[in-house]
C-alpha positions in Angstrom: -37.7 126.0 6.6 -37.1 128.3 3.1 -40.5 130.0 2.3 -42.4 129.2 -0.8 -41.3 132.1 -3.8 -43.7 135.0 -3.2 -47.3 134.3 -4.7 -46.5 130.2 -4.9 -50.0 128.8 -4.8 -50.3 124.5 -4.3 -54.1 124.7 -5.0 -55.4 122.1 -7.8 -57.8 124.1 -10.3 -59.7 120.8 -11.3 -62.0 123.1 -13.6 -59.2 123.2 -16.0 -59.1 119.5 -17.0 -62.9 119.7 -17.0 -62.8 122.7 -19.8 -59.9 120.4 -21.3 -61.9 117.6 -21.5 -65.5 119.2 -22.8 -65.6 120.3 -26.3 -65.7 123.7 -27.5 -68.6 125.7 -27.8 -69.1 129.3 -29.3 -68.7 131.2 -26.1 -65.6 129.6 -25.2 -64.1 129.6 -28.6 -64.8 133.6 -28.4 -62.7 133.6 -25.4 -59.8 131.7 -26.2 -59.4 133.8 -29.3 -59.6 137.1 -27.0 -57.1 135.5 -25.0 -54.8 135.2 -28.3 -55.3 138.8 -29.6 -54.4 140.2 -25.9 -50.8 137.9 -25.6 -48.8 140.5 -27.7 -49.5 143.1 -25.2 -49.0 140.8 -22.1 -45.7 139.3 -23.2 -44.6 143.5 -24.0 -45.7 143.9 -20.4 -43.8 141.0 -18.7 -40.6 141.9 -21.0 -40.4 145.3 -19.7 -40.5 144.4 -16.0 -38.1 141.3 -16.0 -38.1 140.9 -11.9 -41.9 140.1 -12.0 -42.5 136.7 -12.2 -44.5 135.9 -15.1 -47.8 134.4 -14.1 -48.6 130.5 -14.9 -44.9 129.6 -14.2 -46.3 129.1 -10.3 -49.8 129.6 -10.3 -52.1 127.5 -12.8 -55.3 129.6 -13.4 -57.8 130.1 -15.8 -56.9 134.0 -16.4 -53.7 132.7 -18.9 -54.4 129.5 -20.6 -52.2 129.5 -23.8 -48.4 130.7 -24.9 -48.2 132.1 -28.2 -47.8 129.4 -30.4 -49.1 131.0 -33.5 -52.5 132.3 -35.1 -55.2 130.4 -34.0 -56.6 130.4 -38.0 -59.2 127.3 -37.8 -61.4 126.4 -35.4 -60.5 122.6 -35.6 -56.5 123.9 -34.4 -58.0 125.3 -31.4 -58.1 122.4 -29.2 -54.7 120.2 -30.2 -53.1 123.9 -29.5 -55.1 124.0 -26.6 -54.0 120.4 -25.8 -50.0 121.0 -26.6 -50.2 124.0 -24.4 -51.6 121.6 -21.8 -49.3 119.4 -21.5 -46.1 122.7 -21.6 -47.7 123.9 -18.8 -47.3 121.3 -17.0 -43.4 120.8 -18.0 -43.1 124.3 -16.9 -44.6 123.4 -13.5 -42.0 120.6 -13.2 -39.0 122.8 -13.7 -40.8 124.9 -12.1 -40.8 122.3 -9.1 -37.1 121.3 -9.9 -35.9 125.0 -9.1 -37.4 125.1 -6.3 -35.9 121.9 -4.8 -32.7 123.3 -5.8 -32.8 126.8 -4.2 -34.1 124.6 -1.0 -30.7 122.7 -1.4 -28.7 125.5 -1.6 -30.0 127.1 1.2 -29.8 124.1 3.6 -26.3 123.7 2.4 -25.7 127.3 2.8 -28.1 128.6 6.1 -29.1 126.8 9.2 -27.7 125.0 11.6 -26.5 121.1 11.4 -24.7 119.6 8.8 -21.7 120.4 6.6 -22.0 123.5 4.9 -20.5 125.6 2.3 -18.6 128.9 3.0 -21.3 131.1 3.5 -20.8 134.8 0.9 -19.4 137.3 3.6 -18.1 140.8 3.1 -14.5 140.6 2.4 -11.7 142.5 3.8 -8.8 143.5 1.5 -5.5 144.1 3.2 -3.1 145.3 0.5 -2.4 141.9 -0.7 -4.8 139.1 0.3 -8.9 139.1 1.1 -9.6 138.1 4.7 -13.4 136.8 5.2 -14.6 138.3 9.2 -12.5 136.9 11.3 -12.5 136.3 15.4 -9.8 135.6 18.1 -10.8 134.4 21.6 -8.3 134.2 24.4 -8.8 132.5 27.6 -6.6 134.1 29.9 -6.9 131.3 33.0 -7.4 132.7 36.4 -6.9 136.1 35.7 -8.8 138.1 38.5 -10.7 141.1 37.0 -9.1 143.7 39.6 -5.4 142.5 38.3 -5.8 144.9 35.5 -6.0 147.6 37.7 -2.4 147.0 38.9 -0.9 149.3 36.5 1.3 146.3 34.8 -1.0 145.8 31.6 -0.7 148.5 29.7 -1.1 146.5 26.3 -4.4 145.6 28.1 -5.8 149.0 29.2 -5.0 150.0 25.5 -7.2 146.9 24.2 -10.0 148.1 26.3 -10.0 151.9 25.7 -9.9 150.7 21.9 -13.4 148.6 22.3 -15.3 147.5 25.3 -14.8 146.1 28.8 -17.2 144.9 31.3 -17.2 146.6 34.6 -16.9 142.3 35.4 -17.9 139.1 33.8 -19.3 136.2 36.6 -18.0 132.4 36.1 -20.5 129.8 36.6 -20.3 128.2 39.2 -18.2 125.9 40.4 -15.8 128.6 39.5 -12.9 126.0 38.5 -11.8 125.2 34.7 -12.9 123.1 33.1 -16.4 123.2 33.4 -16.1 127.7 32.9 -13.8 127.0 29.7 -17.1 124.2 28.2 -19.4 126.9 29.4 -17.6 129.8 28.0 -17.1 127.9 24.6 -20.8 126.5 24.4 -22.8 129.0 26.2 -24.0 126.2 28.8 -24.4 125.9 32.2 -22.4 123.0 33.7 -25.3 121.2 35.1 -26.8 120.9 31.5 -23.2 120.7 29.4 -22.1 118.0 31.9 -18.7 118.9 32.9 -19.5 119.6 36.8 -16.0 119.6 38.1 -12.4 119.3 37.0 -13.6 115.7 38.7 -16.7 113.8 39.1 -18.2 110.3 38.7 -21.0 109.4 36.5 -23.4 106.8 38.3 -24.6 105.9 34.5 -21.7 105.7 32.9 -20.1 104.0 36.5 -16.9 105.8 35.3 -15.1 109.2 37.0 -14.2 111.8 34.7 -10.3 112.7 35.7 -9.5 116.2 34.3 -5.6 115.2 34.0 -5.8 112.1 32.1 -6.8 112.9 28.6 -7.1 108.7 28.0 -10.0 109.5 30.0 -11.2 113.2 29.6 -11.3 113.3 25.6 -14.2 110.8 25.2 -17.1 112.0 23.4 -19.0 110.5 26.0 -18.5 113.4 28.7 -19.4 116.3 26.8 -22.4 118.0 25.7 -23.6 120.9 24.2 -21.7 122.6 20.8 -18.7 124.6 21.1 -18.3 127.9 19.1 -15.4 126.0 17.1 -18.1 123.4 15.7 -20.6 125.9 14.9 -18.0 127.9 13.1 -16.9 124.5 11.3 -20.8 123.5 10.8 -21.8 126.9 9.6 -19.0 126.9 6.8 -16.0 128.8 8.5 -12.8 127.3 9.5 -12.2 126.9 12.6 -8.5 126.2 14.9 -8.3 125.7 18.8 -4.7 126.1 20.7 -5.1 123.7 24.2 -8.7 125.1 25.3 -10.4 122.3 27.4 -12.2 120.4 25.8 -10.8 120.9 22.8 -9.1 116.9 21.9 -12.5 116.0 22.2 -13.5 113.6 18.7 -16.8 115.1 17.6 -15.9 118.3 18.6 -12.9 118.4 16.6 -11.6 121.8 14.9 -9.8 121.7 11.4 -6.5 122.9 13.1 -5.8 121.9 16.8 -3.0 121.9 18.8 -2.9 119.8 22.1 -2.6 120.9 25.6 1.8 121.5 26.0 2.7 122.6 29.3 5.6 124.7 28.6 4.2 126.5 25.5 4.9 130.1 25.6 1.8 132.9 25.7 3.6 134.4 23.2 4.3 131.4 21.0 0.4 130.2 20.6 0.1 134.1 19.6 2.7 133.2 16.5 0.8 130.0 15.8 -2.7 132.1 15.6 -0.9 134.3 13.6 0.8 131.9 11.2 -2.6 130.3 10.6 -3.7 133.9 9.7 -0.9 133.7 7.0 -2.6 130.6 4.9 -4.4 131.0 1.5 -7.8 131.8 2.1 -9.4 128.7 1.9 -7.4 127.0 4.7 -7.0 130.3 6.9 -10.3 129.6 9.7 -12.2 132.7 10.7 -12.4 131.5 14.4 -9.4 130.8 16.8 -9.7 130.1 20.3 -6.5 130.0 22.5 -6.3 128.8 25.9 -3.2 130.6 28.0 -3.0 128.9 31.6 0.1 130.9 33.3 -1.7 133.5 35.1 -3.6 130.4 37.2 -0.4 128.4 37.4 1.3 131.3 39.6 -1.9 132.1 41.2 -1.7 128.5 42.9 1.3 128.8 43.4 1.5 132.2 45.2 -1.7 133.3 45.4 -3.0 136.4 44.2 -1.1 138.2 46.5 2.0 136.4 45.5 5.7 138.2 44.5 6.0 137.0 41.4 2.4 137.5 39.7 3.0 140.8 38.5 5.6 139.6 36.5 3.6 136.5 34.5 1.0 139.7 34.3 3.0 141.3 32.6 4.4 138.8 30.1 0.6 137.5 29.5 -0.1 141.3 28.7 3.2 141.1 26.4 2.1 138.5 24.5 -1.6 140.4 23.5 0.7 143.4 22.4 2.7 140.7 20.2 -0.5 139.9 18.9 -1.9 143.0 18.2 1.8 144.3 16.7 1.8 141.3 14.2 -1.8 142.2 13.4 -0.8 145.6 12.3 2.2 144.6 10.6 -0.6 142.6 8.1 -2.8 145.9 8.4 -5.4 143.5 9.6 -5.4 145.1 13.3 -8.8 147.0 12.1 -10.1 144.3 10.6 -9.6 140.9 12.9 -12.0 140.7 16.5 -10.5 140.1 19.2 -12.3 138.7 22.5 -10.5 138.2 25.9 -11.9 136.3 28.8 -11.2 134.5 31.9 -12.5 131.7 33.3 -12.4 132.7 37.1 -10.5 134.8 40.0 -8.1 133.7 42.9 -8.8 133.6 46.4 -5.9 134.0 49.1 -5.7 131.1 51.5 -3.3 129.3 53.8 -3.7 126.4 56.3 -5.6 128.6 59.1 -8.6 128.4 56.9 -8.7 124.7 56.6 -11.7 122.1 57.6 -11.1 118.8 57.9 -14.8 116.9 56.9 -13.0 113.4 58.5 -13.0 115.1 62.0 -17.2 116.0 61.4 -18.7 112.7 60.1 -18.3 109.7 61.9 -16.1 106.8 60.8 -18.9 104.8 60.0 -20.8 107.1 58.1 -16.7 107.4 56.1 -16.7 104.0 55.4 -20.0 104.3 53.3 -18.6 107.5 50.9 -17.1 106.8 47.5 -13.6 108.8 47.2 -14.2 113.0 47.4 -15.3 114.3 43.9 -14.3 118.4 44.2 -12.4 120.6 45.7 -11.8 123.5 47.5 -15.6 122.6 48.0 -16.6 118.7 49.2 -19.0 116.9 46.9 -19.9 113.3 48.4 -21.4 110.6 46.7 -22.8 107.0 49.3 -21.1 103.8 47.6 -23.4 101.6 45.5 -23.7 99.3 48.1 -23.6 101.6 51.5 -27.5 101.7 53.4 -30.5 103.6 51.8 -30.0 106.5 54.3 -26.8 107.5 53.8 -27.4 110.6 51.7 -29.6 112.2 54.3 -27.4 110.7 57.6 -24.3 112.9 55.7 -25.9 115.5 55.5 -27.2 115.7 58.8 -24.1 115.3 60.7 -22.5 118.0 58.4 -25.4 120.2 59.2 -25.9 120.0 62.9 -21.9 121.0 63.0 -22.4 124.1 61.3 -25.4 124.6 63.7 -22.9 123.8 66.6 -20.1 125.7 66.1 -20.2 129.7 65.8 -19.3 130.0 62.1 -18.3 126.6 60.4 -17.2 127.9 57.2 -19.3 126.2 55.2 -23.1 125.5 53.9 -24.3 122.3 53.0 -27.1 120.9 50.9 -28.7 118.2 49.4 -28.2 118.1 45.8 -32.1 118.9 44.8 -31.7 121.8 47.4 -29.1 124.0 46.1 -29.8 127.3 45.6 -31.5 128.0 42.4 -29.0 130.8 41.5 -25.8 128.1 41.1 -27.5 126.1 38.6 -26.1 123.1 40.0 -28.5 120.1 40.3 -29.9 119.2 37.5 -27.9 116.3 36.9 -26.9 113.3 39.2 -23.5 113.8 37.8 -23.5 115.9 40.7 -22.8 114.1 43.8 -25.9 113.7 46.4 -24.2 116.3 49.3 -23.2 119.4 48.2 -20.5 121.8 50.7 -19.6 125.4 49.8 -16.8 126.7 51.7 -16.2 130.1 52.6 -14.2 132.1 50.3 -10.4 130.9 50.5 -11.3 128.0 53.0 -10.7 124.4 52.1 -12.2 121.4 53.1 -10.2 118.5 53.4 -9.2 115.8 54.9 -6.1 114.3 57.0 -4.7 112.3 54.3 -4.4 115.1 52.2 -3.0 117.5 54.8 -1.1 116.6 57.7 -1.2 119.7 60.0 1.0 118.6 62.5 3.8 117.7 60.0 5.3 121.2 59.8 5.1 120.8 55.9 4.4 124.4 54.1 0.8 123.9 52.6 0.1 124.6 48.9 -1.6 126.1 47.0 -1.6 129.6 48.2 -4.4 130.9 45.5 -7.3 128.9 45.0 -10.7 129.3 43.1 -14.0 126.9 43.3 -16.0 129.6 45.6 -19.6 131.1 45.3 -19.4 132.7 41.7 -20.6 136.0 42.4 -18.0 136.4 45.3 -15.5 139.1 44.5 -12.8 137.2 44.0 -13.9 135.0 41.1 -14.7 137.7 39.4 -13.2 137.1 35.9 -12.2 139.4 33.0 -14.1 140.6 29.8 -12.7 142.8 26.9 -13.4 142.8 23.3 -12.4 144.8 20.3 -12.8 144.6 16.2 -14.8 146.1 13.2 -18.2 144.9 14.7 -17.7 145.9 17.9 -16.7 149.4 16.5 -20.8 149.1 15.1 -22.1 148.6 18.3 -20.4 150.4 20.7 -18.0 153.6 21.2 -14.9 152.8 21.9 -13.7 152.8 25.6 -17.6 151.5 26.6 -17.6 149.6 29.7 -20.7 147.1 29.9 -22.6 145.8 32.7 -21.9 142.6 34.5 -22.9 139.6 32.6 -22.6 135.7 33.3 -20.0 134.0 31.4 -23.0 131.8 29.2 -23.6 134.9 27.5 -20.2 134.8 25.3 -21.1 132.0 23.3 -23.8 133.8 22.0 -21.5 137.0 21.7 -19.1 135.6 19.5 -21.7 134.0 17.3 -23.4 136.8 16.9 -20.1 138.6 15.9 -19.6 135.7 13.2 -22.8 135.7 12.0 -23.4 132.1 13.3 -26.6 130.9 13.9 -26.2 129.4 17.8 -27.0 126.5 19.0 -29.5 126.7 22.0 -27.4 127.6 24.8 -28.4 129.4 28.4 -27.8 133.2 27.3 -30.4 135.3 27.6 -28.8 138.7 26.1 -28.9 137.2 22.4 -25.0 138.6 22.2 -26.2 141.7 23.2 -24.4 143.4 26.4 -25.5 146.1 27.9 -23.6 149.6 28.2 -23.4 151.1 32.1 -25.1 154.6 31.5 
């Protein structure tokens, strides 16, 4: 809410229309003309000290009744001036009033937090031929492990960090899979409370299952919550364009410039289409671009993170930040424009030694009562609408008196309302009633998916999903720019965070006001002493 203008008083002073009203006696005419002979100096007062507000404009009063309308000669002009001065005042209240309303308008248009807004008045940037307003570029670099940068093949990297910060590691939420990390990175929300749980998962209200890889499916409005930093860019008055980051095709999340999820688009390529955008006249050129790269995970799968050829995509995805960075400088914009780079999770090694088959624990019946598998590497389970009352708890049970059987089963298994606190991953029936965690690089599955016998290689190789504070998922923070050069010395590494805190880190870069998120450092991170 805009405060009242200092000194704004709403009080009535009902004693006025009374003195208006009564006629004048003696005592009061002595007054009025007192009042008269002391305007000259008043008015010299006020005009001397323009920025003071002159009194009566808010505030109605008895200690300044009259303008100076002339000489108050005759008694009998005392009270029609009196009376035309009267009704002025009150004209003055009114525009009084109507400015007021305005400056309210402007500042809804201008501050706050829903709605469509004018560009706010920044500090510009002047780079030897165009202004530039702040300006922010967030990559997602998809499965890149934190400890891969310390395999000596990203120098373009190691020079990004010594330049501005780096955390010592950044923790996904968990599940530590994509598409819930990327809505949770871009909107500063756990998944439980944005509602993307998994890459897939049903909805008992919605009776639909939400199907990562089908975009007929996964772009409706209807999945999503929370605000991504691209709408509270766009809301807030700044421009904003997204390059394939999950969640992005969405309809009322919608950026001014998008580009859809491609396959076979080059890191380097969405680095010239950043850039390009960068090129526009300053009213189309946005302030915030998000870019999702997915290579790194791609031959993670594939390979795992052990894998020949991941030091090579390493190094191309490390070529394409030092295209970047080169085409900044070339616009002498490299010390102007901030640059955040994330991931969204690790890798975990795996193979099919470290596989559990869940259809060789439960027994057929209690199969024949389960709706299809809703996550993986972990096992989510969900009863069908119509399977008996007790199914929930009979699931459970059997997968629980196996781990009690067996020396070490691989896995833990709750009931949804009895996950640990620390996942923040129940508080919505999205998530399916039986919850199983695997061991780091295990897999639970089931025959139909895996055939051990066949001889078949098994893939993937690399795989992610596990406990979110395991070392493995450990994911990747680094940031540079002219506002993080105000907070921090260059080459500061900050403490471990969880990944809901970059919403509110990039906001507060942008001077956006956030929309209420689950980070609890107010964009602040903390330097390791």
């Amino acid at each position: 809410m805009v405060p009242l203008p200092a000194g704004y008083s709403s009080r009535n002073d009902s004693s006025l229309s009374l003195r208006t009203r009564r006629n004048m006696n003696e005592e009061e005419e002595h007054l009025i003309s007192q009042d008269y002979s002391e305007q000259d100096h008043f008015l010299e007062k006020e005009n001397s000290n323009s920025t003071r507000r002159p009194r009566g404009f808010w505030d109605v009063d008895e200690d300044f009744d009259d303008e100076e309308l002339g000489e108050p000669h005759h008694h009998h002009h005392t009270q029609h001036k009196r009376s035309i001065w009267y009704h002025l005042r009150f004209a003055f209240i009114g525009i009084g009033i109507g400015l007021l309303f305005l400056i309210l308008k402007l500042s809804v248009m201008a501050v706050g937090h829903h709605g469509e807004h004018m560009r706010p008045v920044e500090r510009l940037y002047f780079n030897g031929t165009h202004q530039f307003a702040p300006t922010l570029i967030l990559i997602s670099l998809d499965g890149f492990r934190n400890d891969y940068l310390d395999r000596n093949v990203t120098p373009h990297l190691s020079q990004f960090a010594s330049q501005g910060i780096r955390a010592e590691y950044m923790n996904p939420s968990f599940p530590s899979i994509t598409f819930p990390n990327h809505w949770t990175l871009a909107t500063g929300l756990y998944p439980e409370a944005h509602g993307i749980v998994g890459n897939e998962f049903y909805d008992p209200q919605l009776q639909s299952m939400f199907i990562h890889k089908r975009p007929a499916i996964s772009s409706q409005s209807r999945w999503w919550g929370g605000e991504p930093i691209w709408t509270t860019s766009k809301l807030q008055g700044r421009k904003s364009a997204v390059i394939m980051w999950p969640g992005s095709p969405v309809p009322k999340f919608e950026p001014d410039y998008f580009v859809d999820y491609e396959r076979g688009v080059t890191a380097q390529h969405k680095m010239e289409t950043a850039l390009g955008w960068l090129d526009m006249p300053f009213e189309e050129r946005p302030q915030m671009i998000s870019i999702y790269v997915p290579q790194v995970d791609q031959k993670g799968h594939g390979g795992g993170p052990q894998g020949g050829q991941l030091n090579g995509v390493l190094t191309q995805m490390d070529d394409a930040v030092g295209f970047l960075m080169q085409g900044l400088k070339e616009r002498n914009l490299d010390s102007h424009v901030n640059i955040v780079i994330v991931s969204d999770h690790g890798m975990a090694q795996t193979d099919k030694s470290r596989l559990i088959f869940y259809d060789d624990i439960l027994s057929k019946e209690t199969l024949s009562h389960l709706r299809q598998r809703e996550a993986w590497p972990l096992l989510s389970l969900r009863p069908k609408d119509d399977a008996p009352e007790d199914t929930a708890n009979r699931v459970y049970e059997e997968l629980y008196n196996y781990t009690q059987s067996v020396d070490d089963a691989h896995f833990q298994v709750y009931l949804r309302e009895d996950v640990p606190e620390r996942f923040h991953y129940r508080g919505t029936e999205r998530i399916a009633p039986i919850v199983t965690i695997p061991d780091v690089g295990y897999s639970i599955i089931s025959h139909k998916d895996y055939n051990i016998t066949s001889g078949k290689a098994y893939h993937p190789m690399g795989i992610h999903g596990y406990d979110n504070l395991a070392m493995e998922m450990r994911a990747i923070f680094m940031a540079r720019g002219p506002r993080i050069e105000q907070w921090y010395s260059k080459g500061t590494i900050v403490a471990p965070f969880f990944n809901v805190e970059v919403y509110g880190f990039v906001a507060k870069i942008l001077n956006l006001d956030p929309a209420p998120n689950n980070g609890t450092l107010n964009g602040e991170l903390v330097p390791i002493a």
